[in-house]
BAGUZA-719324 format. One record per residue (C-alpha): x, y, z. Coordinates in pm, 1 decimal, decimal comma. Layout:
% residues N
((X Y Z)) ...
This chain:
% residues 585
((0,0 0,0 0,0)) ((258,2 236,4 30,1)) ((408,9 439,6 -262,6)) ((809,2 413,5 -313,3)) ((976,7 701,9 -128,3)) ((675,6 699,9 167,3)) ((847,1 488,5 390,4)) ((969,0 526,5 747,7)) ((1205,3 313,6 898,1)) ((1369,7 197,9 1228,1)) ((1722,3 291,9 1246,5)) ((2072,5 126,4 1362,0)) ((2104,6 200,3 1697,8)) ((2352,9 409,4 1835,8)) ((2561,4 407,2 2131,8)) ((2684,2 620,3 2359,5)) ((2640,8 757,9 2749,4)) ((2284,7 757,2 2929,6)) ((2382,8 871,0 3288,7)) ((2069,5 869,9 3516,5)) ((1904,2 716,5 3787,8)) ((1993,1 309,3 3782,5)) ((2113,6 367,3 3431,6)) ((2556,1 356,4 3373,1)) ((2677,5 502,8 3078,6)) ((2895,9 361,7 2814,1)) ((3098,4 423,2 2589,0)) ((3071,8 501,3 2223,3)) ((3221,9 164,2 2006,2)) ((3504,5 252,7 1823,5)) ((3370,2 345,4 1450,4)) ((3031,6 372,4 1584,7)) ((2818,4 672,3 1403,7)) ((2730,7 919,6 1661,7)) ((2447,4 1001,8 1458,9)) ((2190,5 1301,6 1472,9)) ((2114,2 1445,3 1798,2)) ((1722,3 1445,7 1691,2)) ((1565,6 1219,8 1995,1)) ((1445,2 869,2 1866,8)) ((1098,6 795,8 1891,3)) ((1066,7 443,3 2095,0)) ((824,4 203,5 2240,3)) ((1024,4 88,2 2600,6)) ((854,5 -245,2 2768,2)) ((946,8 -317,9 3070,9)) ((921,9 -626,9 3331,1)) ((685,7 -469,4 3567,5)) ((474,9 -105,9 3633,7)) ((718,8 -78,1 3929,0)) ((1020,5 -95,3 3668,8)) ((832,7 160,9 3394,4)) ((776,1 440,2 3643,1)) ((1164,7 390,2 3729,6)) ((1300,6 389,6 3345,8)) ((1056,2 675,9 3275,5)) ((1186,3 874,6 3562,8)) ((1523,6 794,1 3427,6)) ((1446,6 886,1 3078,3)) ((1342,4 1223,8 3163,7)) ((1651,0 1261,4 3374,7)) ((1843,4 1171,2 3072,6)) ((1702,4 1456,4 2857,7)) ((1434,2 1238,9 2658,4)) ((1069,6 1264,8 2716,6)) ((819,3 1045,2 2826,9)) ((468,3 1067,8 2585,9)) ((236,4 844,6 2705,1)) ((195,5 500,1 2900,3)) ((151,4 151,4 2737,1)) ((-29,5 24,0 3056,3)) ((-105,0 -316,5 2832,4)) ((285,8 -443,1 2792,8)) ((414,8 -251,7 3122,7)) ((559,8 21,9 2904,2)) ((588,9 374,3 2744,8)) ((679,6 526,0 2446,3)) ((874,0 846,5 2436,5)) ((1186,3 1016,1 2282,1)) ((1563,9 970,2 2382,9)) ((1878,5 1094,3 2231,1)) ((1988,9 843,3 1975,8)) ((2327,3 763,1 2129,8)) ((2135,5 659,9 2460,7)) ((1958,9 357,1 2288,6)) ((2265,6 57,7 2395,8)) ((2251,4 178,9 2757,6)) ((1882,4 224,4 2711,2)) ((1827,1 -138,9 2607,3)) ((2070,6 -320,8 2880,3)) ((1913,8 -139,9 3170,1)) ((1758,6 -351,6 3417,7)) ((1374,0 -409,4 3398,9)) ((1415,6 -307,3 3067,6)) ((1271,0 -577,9 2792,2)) ((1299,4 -420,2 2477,4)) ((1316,9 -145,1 2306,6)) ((1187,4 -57,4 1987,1)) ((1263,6 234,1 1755,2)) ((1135,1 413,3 1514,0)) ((1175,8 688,9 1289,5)) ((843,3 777,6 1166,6)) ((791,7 982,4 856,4)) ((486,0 1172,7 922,0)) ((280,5 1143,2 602,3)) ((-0,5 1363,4 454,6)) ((-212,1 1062,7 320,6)) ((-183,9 895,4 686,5)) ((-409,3 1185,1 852,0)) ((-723,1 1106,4 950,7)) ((-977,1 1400,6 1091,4)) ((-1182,8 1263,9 1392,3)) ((-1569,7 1347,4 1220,3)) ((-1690,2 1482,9 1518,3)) ((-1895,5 1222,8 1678,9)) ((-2079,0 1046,9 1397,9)) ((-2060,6 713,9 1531,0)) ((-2173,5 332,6 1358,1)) ((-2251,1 117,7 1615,6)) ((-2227,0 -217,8 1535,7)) ((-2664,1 -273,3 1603,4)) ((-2733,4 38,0 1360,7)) ((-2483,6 -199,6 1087,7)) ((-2689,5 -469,0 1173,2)) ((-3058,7 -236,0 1123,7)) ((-2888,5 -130,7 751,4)) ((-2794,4 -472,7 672,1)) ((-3130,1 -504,3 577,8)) ((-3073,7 -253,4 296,8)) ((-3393,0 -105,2 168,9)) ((-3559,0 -375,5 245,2)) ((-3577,5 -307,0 647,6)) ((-3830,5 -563,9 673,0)) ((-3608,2 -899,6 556,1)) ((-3425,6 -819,5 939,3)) ((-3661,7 -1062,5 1105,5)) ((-3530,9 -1315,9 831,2)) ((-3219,8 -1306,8 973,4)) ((-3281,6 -1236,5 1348,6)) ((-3239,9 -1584,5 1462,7)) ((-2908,2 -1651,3 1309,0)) ((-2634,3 -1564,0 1517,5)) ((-2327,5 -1761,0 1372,5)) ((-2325,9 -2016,6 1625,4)) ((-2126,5 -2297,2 1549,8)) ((-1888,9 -2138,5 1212,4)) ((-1547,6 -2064,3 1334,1)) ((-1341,5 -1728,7 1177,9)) ((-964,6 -1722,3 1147,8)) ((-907,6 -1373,3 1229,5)) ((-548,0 -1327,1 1136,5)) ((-429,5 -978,0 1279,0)) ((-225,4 -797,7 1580,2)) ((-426,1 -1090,9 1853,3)) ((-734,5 -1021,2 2068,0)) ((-731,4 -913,8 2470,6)) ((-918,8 -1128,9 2702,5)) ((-1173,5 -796,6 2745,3)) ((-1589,2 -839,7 2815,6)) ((-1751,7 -974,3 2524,6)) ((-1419,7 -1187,2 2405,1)) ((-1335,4 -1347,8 2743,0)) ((-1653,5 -1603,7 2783,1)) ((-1545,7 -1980,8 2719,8)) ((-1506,6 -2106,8 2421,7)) ((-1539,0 -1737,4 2216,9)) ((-1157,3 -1722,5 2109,0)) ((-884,9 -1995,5 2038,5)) ((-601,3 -1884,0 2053,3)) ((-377,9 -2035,8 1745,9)) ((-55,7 -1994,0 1687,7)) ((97,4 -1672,5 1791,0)) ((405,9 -1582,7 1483,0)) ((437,5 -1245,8 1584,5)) ((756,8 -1096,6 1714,1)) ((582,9 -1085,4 2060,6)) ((565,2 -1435,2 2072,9)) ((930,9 -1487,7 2233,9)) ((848,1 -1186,5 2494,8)) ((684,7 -1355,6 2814,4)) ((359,2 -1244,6 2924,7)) ((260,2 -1133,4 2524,2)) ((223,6 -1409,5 2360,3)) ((-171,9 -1407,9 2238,9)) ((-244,2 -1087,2 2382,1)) ((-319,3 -756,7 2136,4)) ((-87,9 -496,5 2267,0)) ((-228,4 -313,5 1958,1)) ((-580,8 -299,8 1961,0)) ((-643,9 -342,2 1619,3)) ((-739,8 -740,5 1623,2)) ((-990,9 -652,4 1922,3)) ((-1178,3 -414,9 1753,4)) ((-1234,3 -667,9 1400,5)) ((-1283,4 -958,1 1644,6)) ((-1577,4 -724,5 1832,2)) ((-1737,5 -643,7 1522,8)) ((-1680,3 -956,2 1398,3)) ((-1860,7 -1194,1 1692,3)) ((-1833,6 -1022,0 2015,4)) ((-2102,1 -1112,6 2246,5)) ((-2135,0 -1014,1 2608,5)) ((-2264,2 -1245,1 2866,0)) ((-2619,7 -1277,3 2952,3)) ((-2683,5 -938,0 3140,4)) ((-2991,1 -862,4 3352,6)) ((-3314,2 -657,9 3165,6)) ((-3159,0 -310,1 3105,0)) ((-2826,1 -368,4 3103,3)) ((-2626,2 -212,1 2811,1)) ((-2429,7 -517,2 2611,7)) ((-2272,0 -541,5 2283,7)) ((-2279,2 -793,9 2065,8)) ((-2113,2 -798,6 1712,6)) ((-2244,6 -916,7 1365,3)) ((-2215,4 -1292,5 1476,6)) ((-2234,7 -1292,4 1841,2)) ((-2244,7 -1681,4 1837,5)) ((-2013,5 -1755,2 1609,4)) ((-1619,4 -1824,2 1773,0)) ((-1323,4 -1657,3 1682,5)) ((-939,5 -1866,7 1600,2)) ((-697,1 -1604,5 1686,2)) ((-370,5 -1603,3 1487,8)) ((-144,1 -1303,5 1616,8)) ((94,5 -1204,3 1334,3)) ((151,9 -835,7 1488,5)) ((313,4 -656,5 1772,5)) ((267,9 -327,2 1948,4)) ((529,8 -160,0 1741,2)) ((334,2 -309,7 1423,5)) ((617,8 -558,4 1325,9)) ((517,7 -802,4 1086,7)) ((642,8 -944,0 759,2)) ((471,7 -1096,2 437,1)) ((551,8 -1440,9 597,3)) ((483,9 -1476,4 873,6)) ((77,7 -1333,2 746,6)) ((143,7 -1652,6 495,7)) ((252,7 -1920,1 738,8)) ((-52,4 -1789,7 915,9)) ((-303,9 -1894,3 614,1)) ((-84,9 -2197,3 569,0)) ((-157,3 -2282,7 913,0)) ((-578,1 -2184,2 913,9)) ((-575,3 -2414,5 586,4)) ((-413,1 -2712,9 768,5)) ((-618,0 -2717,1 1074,4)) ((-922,6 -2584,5 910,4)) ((-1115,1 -2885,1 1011,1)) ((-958,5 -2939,9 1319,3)) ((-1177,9 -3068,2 1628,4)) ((-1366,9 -2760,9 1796,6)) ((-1286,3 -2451,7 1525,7)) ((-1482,5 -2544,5 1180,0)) ((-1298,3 -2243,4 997,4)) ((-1537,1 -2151,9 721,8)) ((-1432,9 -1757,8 692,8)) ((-1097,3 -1608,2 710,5)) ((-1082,9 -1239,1 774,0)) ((-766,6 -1056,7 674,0)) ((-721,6 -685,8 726,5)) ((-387,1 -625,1 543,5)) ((-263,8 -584,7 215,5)) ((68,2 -489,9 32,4)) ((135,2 -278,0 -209,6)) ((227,9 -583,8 -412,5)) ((280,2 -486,5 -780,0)) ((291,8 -826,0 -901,8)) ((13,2 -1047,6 -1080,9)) ((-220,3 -1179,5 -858,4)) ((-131,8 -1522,4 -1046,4)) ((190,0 -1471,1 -949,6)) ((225,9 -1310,0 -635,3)) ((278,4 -1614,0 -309,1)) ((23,3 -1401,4 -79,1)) ((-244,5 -1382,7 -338,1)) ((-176,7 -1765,3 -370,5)) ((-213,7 -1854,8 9,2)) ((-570,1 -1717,3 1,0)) ((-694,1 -1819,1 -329,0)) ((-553,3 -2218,1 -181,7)) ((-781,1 -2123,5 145,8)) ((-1074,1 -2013,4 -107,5)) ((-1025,5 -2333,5 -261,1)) ((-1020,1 -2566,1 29,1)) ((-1376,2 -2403,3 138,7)) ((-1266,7 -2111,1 373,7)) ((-1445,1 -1767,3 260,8)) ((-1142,0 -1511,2 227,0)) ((-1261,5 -1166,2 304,5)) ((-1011,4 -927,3 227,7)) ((-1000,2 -516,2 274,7)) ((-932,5 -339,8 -32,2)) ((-732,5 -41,8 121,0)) ((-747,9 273,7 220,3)) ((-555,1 506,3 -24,9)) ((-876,9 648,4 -167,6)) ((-1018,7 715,6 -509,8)) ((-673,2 781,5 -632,1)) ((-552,5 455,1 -568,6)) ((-463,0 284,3 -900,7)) ((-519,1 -64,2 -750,9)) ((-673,6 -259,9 -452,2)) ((-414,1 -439,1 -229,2)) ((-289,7 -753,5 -211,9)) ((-427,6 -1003,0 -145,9)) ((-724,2 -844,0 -260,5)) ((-614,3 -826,1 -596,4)) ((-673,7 -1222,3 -628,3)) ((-1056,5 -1252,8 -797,9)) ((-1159,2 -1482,7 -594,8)) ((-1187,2 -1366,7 -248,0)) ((-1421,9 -1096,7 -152,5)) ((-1274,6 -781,0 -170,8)) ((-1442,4 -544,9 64,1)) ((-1430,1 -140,5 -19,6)) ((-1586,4 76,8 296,2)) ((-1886,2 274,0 305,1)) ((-1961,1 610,3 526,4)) ((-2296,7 570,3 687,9)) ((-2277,3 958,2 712,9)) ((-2410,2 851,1 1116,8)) ((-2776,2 725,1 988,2)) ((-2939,3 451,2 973,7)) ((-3070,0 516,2 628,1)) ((-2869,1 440,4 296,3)) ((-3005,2 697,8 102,7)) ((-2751,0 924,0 233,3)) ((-2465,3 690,6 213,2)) ((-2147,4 723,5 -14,5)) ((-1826,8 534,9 -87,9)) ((-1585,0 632,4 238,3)) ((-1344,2 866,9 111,8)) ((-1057,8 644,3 228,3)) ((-1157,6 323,4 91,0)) ((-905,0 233,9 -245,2)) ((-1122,5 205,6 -595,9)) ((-888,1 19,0 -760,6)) ((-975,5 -34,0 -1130,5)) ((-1212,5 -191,5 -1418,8)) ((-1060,9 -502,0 -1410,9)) ((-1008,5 -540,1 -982,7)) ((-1193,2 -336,0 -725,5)) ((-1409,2 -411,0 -456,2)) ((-1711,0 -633,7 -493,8)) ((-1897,5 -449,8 -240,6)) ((-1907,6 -230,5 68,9)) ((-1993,7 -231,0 402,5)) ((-2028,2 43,7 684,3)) ((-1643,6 98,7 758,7)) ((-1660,6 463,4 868,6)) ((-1675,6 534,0 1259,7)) ((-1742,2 165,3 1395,0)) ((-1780,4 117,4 1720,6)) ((-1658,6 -151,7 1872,2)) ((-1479,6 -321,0 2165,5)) ((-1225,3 -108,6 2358,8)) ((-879,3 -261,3 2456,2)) ((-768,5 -60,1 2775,0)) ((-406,2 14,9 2744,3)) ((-352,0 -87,0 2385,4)) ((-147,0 136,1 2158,7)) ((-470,7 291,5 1977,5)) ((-626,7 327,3 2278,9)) ((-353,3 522,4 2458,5)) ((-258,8 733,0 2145,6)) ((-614,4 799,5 2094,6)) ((-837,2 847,1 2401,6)) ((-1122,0 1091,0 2240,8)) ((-1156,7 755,6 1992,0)) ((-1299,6 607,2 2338,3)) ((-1710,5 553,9 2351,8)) ((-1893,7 533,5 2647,6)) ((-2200,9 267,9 2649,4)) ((-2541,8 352,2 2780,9)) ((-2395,6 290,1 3129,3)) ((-2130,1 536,3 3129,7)) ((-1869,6 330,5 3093,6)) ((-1575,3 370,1 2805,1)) ((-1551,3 8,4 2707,5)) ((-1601,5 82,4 2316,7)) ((-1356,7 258,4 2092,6)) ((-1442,1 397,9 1718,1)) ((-1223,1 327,7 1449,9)) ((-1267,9 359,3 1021,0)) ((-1129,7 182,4 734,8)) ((-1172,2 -127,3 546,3)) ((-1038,5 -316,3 825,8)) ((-1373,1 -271,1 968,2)) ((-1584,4 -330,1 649,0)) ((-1414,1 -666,4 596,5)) ((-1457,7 -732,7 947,7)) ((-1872,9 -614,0 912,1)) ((-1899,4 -897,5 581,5)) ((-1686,8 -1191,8 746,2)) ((-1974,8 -1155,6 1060,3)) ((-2271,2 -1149,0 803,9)) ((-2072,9 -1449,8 621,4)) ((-2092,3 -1650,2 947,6)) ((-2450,7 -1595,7 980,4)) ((-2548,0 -1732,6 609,7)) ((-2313,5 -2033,0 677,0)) ((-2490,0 -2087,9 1028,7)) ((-2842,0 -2071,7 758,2)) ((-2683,9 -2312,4 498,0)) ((-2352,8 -2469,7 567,0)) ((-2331,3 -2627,5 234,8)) ((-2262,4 -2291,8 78,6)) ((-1949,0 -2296,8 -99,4)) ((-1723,5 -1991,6 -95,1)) ((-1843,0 -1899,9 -445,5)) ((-2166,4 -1938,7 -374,3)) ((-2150,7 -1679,8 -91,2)) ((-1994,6 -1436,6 -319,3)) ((-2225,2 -1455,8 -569,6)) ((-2513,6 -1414,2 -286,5)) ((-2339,7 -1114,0 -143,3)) ((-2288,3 -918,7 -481,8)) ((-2599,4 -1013,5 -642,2)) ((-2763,5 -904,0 -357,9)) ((-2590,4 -617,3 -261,6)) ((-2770,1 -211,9 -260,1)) ((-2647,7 -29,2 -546,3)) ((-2538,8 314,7 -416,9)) ((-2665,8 609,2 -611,1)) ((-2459,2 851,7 -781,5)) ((-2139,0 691,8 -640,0)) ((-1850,0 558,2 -894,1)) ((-1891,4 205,4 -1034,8)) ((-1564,2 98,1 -988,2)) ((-1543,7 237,2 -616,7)) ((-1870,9 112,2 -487,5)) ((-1860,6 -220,8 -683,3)) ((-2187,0 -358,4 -672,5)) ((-2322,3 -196,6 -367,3)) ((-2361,6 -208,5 -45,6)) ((-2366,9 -555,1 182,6)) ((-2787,3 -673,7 224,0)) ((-2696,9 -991,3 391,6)) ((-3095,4 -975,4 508,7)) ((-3158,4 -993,3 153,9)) ((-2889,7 -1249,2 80,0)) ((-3034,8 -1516,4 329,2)) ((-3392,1 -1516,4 123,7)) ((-3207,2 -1611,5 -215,4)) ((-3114,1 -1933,8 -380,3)) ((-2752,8 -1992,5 -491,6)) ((-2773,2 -1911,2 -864,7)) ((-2671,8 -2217,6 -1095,0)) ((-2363,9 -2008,5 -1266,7)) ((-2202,0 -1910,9 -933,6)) ((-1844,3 -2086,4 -978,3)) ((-1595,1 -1826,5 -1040,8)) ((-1335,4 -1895,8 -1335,8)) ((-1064,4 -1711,4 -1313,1)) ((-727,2 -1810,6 -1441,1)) ((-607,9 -2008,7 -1136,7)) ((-280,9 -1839,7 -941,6)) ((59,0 -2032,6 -934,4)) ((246,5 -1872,3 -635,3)) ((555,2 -1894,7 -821,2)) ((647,7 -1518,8 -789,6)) ((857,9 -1353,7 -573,1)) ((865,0 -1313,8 -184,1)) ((1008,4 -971,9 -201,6)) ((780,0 -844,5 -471,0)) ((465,3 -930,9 -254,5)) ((629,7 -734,1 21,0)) ((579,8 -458,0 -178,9)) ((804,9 -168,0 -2,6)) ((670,2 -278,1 307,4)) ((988,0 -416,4 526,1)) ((1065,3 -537,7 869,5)) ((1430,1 -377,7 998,9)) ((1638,7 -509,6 1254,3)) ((1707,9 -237,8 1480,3)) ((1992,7 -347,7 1621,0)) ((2178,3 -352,2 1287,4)) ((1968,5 -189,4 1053,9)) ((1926,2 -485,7 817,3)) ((1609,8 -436,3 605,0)) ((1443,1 -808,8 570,7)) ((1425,6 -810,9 181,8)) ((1496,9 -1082,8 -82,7)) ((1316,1 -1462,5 -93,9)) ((1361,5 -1542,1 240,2)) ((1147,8 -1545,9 547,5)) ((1210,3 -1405,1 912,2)) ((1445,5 -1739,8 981,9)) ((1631,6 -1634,4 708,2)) ((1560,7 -1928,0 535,6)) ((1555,0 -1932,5 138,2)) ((1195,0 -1918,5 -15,0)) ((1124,1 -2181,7 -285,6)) ((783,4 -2154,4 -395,5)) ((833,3 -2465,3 -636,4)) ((805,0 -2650,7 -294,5)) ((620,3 -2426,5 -83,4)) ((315,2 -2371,9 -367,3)) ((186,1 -2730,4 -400,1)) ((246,6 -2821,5 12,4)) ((4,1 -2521,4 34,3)) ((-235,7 -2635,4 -186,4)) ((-295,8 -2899,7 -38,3)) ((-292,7 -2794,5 307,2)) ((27,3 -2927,2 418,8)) ((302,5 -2613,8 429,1)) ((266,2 -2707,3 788,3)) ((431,3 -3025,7 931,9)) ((353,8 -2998,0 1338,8)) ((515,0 -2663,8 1446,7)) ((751,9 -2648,0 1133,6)) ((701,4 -2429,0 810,1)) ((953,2 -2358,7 587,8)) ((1184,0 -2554,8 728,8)) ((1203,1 -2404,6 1062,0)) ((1031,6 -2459,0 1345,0)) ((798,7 -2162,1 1431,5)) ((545,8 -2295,4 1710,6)) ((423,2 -2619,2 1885,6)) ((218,9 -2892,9 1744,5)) ((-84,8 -2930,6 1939,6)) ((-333,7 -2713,3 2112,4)) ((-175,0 -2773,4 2480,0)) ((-35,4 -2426,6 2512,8)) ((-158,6 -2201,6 2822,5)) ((-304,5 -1868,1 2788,3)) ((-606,2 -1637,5 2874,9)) ((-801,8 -1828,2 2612,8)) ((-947,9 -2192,1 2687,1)) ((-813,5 -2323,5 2425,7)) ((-463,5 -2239,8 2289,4)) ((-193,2 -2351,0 2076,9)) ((162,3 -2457,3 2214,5)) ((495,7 -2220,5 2163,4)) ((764,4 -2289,6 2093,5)) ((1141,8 -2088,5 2168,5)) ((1218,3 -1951,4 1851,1)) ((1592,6 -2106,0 1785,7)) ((1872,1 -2029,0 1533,2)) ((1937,4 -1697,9 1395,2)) ((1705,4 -1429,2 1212,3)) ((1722,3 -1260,3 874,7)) ((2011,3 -1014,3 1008,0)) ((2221,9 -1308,1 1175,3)) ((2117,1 -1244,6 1493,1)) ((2016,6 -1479,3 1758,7)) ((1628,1 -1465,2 1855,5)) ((1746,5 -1576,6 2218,4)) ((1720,9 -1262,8 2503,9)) ((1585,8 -941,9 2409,4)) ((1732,8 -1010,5 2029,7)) ((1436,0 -963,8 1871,7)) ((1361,2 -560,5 1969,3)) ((1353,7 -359,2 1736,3)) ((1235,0 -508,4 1479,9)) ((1001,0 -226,4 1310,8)) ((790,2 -158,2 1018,6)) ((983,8 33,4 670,7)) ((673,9 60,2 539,0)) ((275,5 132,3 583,3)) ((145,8 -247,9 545,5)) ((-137,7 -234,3 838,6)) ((-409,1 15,9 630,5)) ((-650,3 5,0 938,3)) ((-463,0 294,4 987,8)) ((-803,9 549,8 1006,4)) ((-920,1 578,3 1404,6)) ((-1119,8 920,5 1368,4)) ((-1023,1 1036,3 1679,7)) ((-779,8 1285,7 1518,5)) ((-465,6 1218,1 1292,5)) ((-291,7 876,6 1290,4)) ((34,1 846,2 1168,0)) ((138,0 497,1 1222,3)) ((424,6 600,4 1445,7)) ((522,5 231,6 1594,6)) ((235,1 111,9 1374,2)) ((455,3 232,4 1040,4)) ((257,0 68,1 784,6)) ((-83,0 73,6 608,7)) ((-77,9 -331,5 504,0)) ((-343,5 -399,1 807,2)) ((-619,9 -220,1 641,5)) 
């Protein structure tokens, strides 16, 4: 998603003297750039609260600044002088620290609206389109029993995500998945607030009591963290995560019928070509509906991401409710990519001012505390957020409900319900607004037509790794090595001639190995909030810069691009900052 020369990256960190409080200074290695004197923005976790409000304290006694607490991972993020960050990084209670340079773009700002907010039960009223009297059609379905793989930055054990049974906890491949005490939880807050609108449900809740419940409040959620706090993710380890849904689709307990990905690259290769665009279009065709956001660059944007560029999944472009309840107001969210006549989105869904589920001392939700909504109790447990993160999120819930209705729909068979079904929108561009607007009401009184299997050229996954990176990268910040070439985070060399026909048949994953390394456990007998949660595993060996993953090796490791595009919160401008790219949409 991001255009050549819009990148940000973390730098090489440099050394030199931090004298404060329970912090020794050290000296500067012999040809060792000194570097700018410009502070460095950081994220700083720490091993306790106790040890934050002491590194803080020592931070500003150092000459940085302090900018806000990360409550979630025991941590801040502030400014220091650049030749602090060695010292920084060894000082006790100190876990990691990540850094990064943000480039402050134009395209990244986002203008809080003022208030116009889309609750998820107002989506649910317009999901009836025109036709507000099809709701009752649809009232009893609540997704129970369909499983979606929501594969994102993990979800926090928070009300309306913490009752047994709602989340399983897969595999956690993030970077946070070494770091003790964050493995499976969403020190982001982006997976939280798909996973709310997605199938949050609160528990039963005596007569007056406000609750929330998302599209598919009975439907259960397989959590696959790819993500960190600082946004750190690369193109594979979002592929070993499809891999891995594909494998254990039909695994006892999840029944994964809908994938929901919120990310895309700025991938200019084919989508016949391209490995990412692969990895879905093999979940498409091993009966998973892929629902994929198209981006948010805006009506500008030449093309959709990837892997929404693939013609099979269901590429979802985000609609601006304008705060009503009515679509005759409605238009194509300014935000949401058109792509063009021969890929945009097949429809649209409310993706402008969602609110959903609140994750208390998340990133978002301490960069962004006027994003926080009160419910009708008073209490600020919801948080708004825009993009086409949220529209996908809005159609893989409705998806759940029509497979709950009929689970012998096939994937193309729910497409061709959805878009043949859809609300035209008036006035807006064809190509933007694709066939109109989501009507899953409508969609659960039709027959599957005869001629709904899709025939596109089918892909071959034999292009590159790099080029479906796009100019989204991952940068050790210890050394300053950009991740780049066809290899994954192990290093290890990329060969799609093997990897492409493992994957399609649902076997890229052998136990807790995948590409030849070993990235996880085998079996779901791991421990975490979550009832039910996959096994770890100590990442071993070195990484793509030749460092070891043991100890705090793996800070650092930051975004030099904008691949997470769920980059819109309206509660004033976001930037990215640790969050540095626009592929999680």
């Amino acid at each position: 998603m991001s255009r050549a020369g819009r990148t940000w990256r973390a730098a090489a960190m440099l050394a030199g003297p931090l004298t404060a409080a329970g912090l020794v200074g050290v000296a500067t290695p012999a040809g060792a750039s000194t570097g700018s004197a410009t502070p460095v923005s950081v994220i700083v976790r720490t091993g306790s609260a106790q040890d934050s409000a002491r590194v803080q304290a020592a931070v500003r006694a150092a000459g940085g600044t302090v900018d806000r607490p990360l409550g979630l991972i025991s941590g801040f993020a502030g400014h220091v002088p650049p030749a602090a960050l060695p010292t920084l990084r060894t000082t006790p209670g100190v876990t990691a620290v990540t850094v990064d340079r943000a480039v402050r773009l134009k395209a990244d700002k986002w203008i809080d609206d003022g208030g116009k907010n889309a609750p998820v039960e107002a989506i649910k009223r317009a999901a009836g389109g025109k036709k507000q009297d099809k709701i009752v059609d649809t009232a009893s379905l609540t997704g129970a029993g369909i499983g979606v793989a929501l594969i994102d930055s993990g979800i926090a054990p928070i009300r309306g995500l913490d009752q047994p049974d709602k989340v399983i906890n897969g595999p956690d491949l993030s970077f946070e998945s070494q770091v003790p005490g964050l493995a499976n939880l969403d020190t982001y807050g982006h997976g939280t607030h798909m996973a709310g609108i997605i199938a949050g449900s609160d528990p039963a809740t005596p007569a007056g009591t406000p609750r929330f419940d998302g599209l598919a409040p009975g439907a259960h959620l397989i959590s696959l963290k790819v993500a960190a706090a600082d946004g750190a993710s690369d193109v594979s380890q979002v592929i070993a995560a499809i891999d891995w849904v594909v494998t254990h689709r039909g695994d006892a307990g999840l029944n994964i019928r809908v994938l929901n990905l919120s990310f895309g690259t700025d991938s200019a290769q084919g989508a016949t070509l391209d490995p990412l665009s692969y990895a879905v279009e093999a979940a498409w065709r091993k009966g998973i509906v892929v629902v994929v956001s198209v981006g948010n660059d805006g009506a500008a944007a030449p093309r959709v991401t990837m892997p929404a560029a693939n013609p099979y999944v269901i590429a979802v472009g985000a609609a601006d409710a304008a705060g009503t309840d009515t679509r005759t107001d409605d238009t194509v969210a300014t935000f949401s990519s058109r792509g063009n006549t021969s890929r945009h989105a097949d429809l649209l869904a409310t993706g402008r001012s969602v609110v959903s589920l609140r994750n208390p001392g998340s990133y978002i939700d301490t960069e962004f505390p006027t994003a926080r909504v009160a419910d009708a109790a008073g209490n600020e447990r919801l948080f708004r957020g825009s993009g086409t993160s949220q529209a996908a999120a809005v159609v893989s819930g409705s998806v759940a409900l029509l497979l709950q209705q009929r689970p012998s729909l096939t994937p193309d068979q729910v497409k061709s319900l959805l878009v043949r079904t859809a609300d035209p929108l008036a006035g807006a561009d064809p190509v933007a607004a694709g066939a109109g607007q989501l009507d899953i009401a409508e969609a659960a009184t039709l027959s599957p037509a005869k001629d709904s299997a899709q025939a596109f050229p089918p892909a071959t996954g034999t292009g590159s790794l790099e080029g479906s990176r796009g100019t989204n990268h991952v940068v050790d910040g210890l050394t300053g090595t950009l991740l780049r070439g066809e290899k994954d985070i192990f290093g290890v060399a990329w060969t799609p001639k093997t990897w492409a026909p493992a994957a399609k048949d649902g076997k890229a994953w052998k136990a807790g190995a995948w590409n030849g390394s070993v990235w996880t456990g085998g079996a779901f007998t791991g421990t975490s909030w979550a009832a039910k949660t996959w096994s770890p595993a100590p990442w071993t060996g070195v990484n793509w810069a030749g460092r070891s993953w043991t100890g705090a090796a793996w800070a650092g490791r930051s975004w030099t691009g904008r691949s997470w595009t769920g980059r819109s919160w309206t509660a004033g401008t976001w930037c990215g900052r640790s969050w540095t790219g626009r592929s999680w949409t």
